[in-house]
C-alpha positions as CSV (number, residue, x, y, z in Angstrom):
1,X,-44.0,145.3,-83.3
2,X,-40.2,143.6,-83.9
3,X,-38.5,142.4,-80.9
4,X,-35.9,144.8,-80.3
5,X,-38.9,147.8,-80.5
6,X,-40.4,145.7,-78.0
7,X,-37.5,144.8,-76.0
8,X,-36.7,148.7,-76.0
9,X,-40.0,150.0,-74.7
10,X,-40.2,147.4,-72.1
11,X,-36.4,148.8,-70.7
12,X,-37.8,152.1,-70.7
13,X,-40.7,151.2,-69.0
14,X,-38.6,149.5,-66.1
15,X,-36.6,152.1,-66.0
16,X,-39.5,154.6,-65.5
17,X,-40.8,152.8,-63.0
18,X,-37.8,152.6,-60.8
19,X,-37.4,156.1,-61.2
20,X,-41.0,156.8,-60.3
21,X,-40.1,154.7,-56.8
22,X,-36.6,156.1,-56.3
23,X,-37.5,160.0,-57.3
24,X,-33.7,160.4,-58.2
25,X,-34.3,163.0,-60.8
26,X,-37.1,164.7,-60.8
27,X,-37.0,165.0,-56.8
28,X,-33.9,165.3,-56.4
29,X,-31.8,166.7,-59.4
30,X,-35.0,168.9,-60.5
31,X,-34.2,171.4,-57.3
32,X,-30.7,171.7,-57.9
33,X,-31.6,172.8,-61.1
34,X,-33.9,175.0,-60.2
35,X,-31.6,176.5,-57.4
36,X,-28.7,177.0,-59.9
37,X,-30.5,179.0,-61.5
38,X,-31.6,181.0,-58.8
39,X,-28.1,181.6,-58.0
40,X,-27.7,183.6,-61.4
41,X,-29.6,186.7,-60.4
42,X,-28.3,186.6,-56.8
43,X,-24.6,187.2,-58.3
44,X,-25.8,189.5,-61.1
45,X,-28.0,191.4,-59.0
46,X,-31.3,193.6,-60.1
47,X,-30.3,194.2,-63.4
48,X,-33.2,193.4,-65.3
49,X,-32.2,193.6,-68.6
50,X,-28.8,191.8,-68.0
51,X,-30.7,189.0,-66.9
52,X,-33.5,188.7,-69.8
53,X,-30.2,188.7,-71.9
54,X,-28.3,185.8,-70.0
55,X,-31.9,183.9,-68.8
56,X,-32.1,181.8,-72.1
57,X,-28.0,180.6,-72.2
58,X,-28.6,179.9,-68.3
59,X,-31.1,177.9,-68.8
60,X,-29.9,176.2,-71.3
61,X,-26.6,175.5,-69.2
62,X,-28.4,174.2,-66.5
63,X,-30.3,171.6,-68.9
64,X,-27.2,170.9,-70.0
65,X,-25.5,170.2,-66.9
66,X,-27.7,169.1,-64.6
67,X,-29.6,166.9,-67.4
68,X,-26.7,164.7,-67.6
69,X,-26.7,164.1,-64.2
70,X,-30.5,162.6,-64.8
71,X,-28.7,160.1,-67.4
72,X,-26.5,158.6,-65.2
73,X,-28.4,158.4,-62.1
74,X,-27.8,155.4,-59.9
75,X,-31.5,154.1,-60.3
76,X,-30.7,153.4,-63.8
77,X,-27.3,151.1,-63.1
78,X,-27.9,147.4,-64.3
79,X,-25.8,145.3,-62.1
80,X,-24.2,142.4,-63.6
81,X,-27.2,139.6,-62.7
82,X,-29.5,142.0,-64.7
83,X,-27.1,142.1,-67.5
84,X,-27.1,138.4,-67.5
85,X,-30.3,137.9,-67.6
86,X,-31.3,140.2,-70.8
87,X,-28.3,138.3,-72.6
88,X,-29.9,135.3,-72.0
89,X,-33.6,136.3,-73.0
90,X,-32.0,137.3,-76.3
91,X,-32.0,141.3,-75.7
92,X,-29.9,143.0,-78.1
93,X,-27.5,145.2,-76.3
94,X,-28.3,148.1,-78.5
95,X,-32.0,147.8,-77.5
96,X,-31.1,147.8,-74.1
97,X,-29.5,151.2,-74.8
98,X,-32.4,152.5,-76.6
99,X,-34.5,151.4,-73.8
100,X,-32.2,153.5,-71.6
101,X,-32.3,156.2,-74.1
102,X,-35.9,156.5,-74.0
103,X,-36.5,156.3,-70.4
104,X,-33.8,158.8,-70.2
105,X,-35.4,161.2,-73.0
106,X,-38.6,161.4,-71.0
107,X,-37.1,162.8,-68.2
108,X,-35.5,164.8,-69.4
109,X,-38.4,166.4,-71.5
110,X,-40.2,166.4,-67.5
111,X,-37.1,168.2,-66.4
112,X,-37.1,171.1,-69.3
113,X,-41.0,171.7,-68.4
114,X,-39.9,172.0,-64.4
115,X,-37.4,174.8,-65.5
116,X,-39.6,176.3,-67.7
117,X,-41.8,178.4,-65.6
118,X,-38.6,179.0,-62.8
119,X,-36.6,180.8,-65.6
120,X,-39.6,182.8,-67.0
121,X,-40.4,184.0,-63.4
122,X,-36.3,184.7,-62.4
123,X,-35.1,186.3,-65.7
124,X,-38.5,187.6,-67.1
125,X,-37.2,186.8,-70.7
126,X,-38.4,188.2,-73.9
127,X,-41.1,185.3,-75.1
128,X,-41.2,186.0,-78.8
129,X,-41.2,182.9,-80.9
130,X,-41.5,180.6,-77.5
131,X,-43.2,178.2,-79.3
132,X,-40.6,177.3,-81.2
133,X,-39.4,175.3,-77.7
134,X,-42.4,172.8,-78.6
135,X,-39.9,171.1,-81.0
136,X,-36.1,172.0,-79.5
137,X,-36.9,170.6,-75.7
138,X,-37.4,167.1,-77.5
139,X,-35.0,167.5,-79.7
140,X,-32.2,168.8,-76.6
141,X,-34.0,165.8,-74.6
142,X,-33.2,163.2,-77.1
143,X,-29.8,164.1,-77.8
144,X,-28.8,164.2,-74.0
145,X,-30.2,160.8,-73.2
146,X,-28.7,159.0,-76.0
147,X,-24.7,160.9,-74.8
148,X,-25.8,159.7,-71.5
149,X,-27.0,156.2,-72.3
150,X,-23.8,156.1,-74.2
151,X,-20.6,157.7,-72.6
152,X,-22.8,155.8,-69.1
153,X,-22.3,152.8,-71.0
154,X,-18.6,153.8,-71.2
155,X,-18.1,154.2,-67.8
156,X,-20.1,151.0,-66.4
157,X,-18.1,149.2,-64.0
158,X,-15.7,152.0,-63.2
159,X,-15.3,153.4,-59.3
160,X,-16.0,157.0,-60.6
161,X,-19.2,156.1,-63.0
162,X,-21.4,159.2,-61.8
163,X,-18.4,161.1,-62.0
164,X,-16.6,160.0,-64.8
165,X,-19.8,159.7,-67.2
166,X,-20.6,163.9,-67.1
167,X,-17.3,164.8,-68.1
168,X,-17.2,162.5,-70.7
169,X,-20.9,164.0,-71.9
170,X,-20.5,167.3,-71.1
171,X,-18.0,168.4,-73.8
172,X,-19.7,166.4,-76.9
173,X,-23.1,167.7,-76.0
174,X,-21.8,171.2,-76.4
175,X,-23.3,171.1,-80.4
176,X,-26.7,170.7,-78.5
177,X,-26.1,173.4,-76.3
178,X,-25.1,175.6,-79.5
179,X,-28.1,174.8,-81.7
180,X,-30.7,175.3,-78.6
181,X,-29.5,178.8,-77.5
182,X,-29.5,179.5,-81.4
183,X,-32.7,178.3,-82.5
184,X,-34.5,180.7,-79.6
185,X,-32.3,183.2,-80.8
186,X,-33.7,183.5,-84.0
187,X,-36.9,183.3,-83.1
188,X,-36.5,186.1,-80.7
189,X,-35.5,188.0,-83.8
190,X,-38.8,186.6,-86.2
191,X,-36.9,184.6,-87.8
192,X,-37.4,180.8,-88.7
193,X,-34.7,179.1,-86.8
194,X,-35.0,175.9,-89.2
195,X,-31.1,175.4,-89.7
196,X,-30.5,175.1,-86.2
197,X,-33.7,172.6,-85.8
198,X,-32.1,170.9,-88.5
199,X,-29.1,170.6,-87.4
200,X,-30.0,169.5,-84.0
201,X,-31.7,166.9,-85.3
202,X,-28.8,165.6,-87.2
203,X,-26.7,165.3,-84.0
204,X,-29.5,163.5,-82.3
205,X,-29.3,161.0,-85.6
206,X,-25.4,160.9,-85.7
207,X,-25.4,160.1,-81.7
208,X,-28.4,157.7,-82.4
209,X,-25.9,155.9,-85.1
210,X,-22.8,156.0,-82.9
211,X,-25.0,154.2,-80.0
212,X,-26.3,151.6,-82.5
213,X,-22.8,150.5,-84.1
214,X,-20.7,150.6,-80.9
215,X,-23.4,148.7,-78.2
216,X,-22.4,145.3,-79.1
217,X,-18.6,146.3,-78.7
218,X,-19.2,147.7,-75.4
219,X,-20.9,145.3,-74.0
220,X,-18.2,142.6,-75.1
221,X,-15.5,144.7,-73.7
222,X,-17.3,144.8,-70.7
């Protein structure tokens, strides 16, 4: 295994096992999520087949938005000793964003399964072609943590990080949002949703890319 693989999975690691102490998002962010969408049929009321329509774009808005919050959660914030420290054991600063990436990705993939089973019970959605969501929560996993390990790496050091970072996120993850609502679109119809997949997957690459050539740069500018 090549250092920076190593260096990457051992970040991700740390990472996890903060979060396992601190419970930021999966005890805490999780029930938001799950409470905004609960919110959804209180405002739309009992109509059921208004809200098998809307359940899937909900859900996917909620992933969306509350899924960034998970990526720059405060349990993940290196201070400037910890920064240090991985320059000097010879930690490349794109494998420390991988490393966040990955604990990031994980998380979010726990996330998606939470919400799972809380829209299915709330908006009774049709379920044709669900397993189709075996390969897109990943994929929608993947692509969130690497915009929040990236636009979080933006934001380091400023007063308004946990603020600043979402709306930074939000707006470029909307091609995620897009190719997720799509793909179970088409498979709600029987059809093989493999140019969304595909395309979803080559955001997830371009954002991988963008978070590999710019690391160094933000980290000197830092």
């Amino acid at each position: 295994m090549t250092g920076p693989v190593r260096h990457s999975l051992q970040l991700a690691r740390k990472d996890l096992r903060l979060e396992l102490r601190a419970g930021e998002a999966l005890l805490v962010t999780a029930p938001f999520g799950a409470v905004a969408l609960v919110f959804v049929p209180l405002a739309v009321g009992t109509d059921v087949p208004l809200l098998r329509t809307v359940g899937p774009g909900m859900f996917w808005v909620v992933v969306l938005l509350f899924g960034v919050l998970v990526t720059v959660r405060q349990s993940a914030v290196d201070g400037p000793a910890q920064l240090a420290l991985l320059r000097l054991c010879g930690v490349h600063p794109a494998a420390r964003l991988a490393g966040r990436a990955l604990a990031n990705a994980v998380l979010l993939c726990l996330f998606q399964t939470l919400l799972v089973p809380v829209a299915v019970v709330l908006y009774d959605p049709d379920l044709t072609g669900w397993r189709w969501l075996l390969p897109v929560i990943p994929l929608v996993a993947v692509g969130l943590a690497l915009l929040g390990a990236l636009t979080d790496e933006l934001a380091r050091g400023l007063a308004g990080r946990t603020t600043l970072g979402p709306l930074l996120a939000v707006p470029v993850a909307l091609p995620i949002l897009l190719c997720a609502t799509q793909t179970l679109e088409l498979a709600r119809y029987g059809r093989a949703p493999w140019p969304w997949l595909l395309l979803l997957l080559t955001v997830d690459l371009l954002t991988a890319l963008a978070v590999g050539l710019v690391a160094r740069h933000l980290e000197e500018s830092a």
